[in-house]
MIPA-376411 format. One line per field, with one value per residue (C-alpha): residue number from 1; residue in one letter; chain; x negated, y, z. Coordinates in steps of 0.02 Angstrom, whole numbers. Layout:
REM residues N
num = NUM|...
residuo = a|...
cadena = A|...
c1 = X|...
c2 = Y|...
c3 = Z|...
***
This chain:
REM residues 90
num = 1|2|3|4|5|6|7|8|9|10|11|12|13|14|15|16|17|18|19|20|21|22|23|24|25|26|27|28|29|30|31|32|33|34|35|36|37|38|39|40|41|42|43|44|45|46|47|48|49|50|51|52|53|54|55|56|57|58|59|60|61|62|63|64|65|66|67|68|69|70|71|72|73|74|75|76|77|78|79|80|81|82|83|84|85|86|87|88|89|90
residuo = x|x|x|x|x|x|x|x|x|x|x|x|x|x|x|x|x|x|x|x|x|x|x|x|x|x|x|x|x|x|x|x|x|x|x|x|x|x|x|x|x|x|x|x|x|x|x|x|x|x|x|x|x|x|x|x|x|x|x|x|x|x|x|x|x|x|x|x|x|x|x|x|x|x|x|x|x|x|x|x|x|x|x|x|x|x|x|x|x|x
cadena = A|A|A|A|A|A|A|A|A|A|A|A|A|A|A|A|A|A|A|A|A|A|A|A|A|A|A|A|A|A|A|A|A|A|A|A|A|A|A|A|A|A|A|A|A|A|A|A|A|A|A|A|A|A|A|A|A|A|A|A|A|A|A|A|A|A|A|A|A|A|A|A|A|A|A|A|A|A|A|A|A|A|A|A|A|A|A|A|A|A
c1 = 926|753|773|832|684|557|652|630|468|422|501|408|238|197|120|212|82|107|-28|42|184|358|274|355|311|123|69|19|182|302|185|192|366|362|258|363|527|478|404|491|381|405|360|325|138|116|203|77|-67|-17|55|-127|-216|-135|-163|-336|-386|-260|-280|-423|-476|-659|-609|-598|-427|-421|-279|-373|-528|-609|-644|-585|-432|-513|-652|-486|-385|-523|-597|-385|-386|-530|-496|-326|-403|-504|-346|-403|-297|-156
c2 = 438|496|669|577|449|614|672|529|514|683|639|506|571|462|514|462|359|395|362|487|605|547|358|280|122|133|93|-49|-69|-72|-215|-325|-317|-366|-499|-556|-553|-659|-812|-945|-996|-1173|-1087|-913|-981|-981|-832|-762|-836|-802|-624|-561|-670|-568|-403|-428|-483|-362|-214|-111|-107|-36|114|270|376|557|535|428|579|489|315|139|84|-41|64|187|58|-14|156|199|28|61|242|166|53|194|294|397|386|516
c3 = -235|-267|-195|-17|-42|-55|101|194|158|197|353|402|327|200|40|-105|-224|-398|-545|-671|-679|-686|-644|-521|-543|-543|-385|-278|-189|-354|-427|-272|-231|-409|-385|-247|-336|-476|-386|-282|-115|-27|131|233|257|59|20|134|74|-112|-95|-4|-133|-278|-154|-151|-340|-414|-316|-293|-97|-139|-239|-168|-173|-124|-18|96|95|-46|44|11|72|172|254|271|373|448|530|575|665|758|800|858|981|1057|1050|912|799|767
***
């Protein structure tokens, strides 16, 4: 299974986040779909509001990752967004 998920994502050029070797659960994504699967939500308007809560105080938007040529992922998504609306954006 993993060697077709590393295919696929080679495929679809994403990077594959991993914190250390042979980690696959240490990354952002792993801990909120974590998050997610261990709460019960009354509606889709508070799993919103609760999942980006967590996002935000749990996950590090200001520090910079290599992958992202060593900005924040929010200056990193917020320059792609902007480059996308000029048309940019690859």
């Amino acid at each position: 299974m993993s060697r077709r998920f590393k295919r696929a994502c080679r495929r679809l050029g994403v990077t594959q986040s991993m914190g250390r070797v042979g980690s696959c659960c240490d990354n952002a994504v792993s801990e909120a779909v974590d998050y997610v699967h261990r709460r019960t939500f009354a509606t889709r308007t508070e799993a919103r509001l609760k999942i980006a809560t967590w996002i935000t105080r749990f996950y590090n938007t200001h520090r910079l990752h290599s992958v992202c040529g060593y900005h924040s992922p929010i200056d990193y998504e917020h320059d792609h967004r902007a480059n996308s609306v000029l048309g940019l954006a690859a």
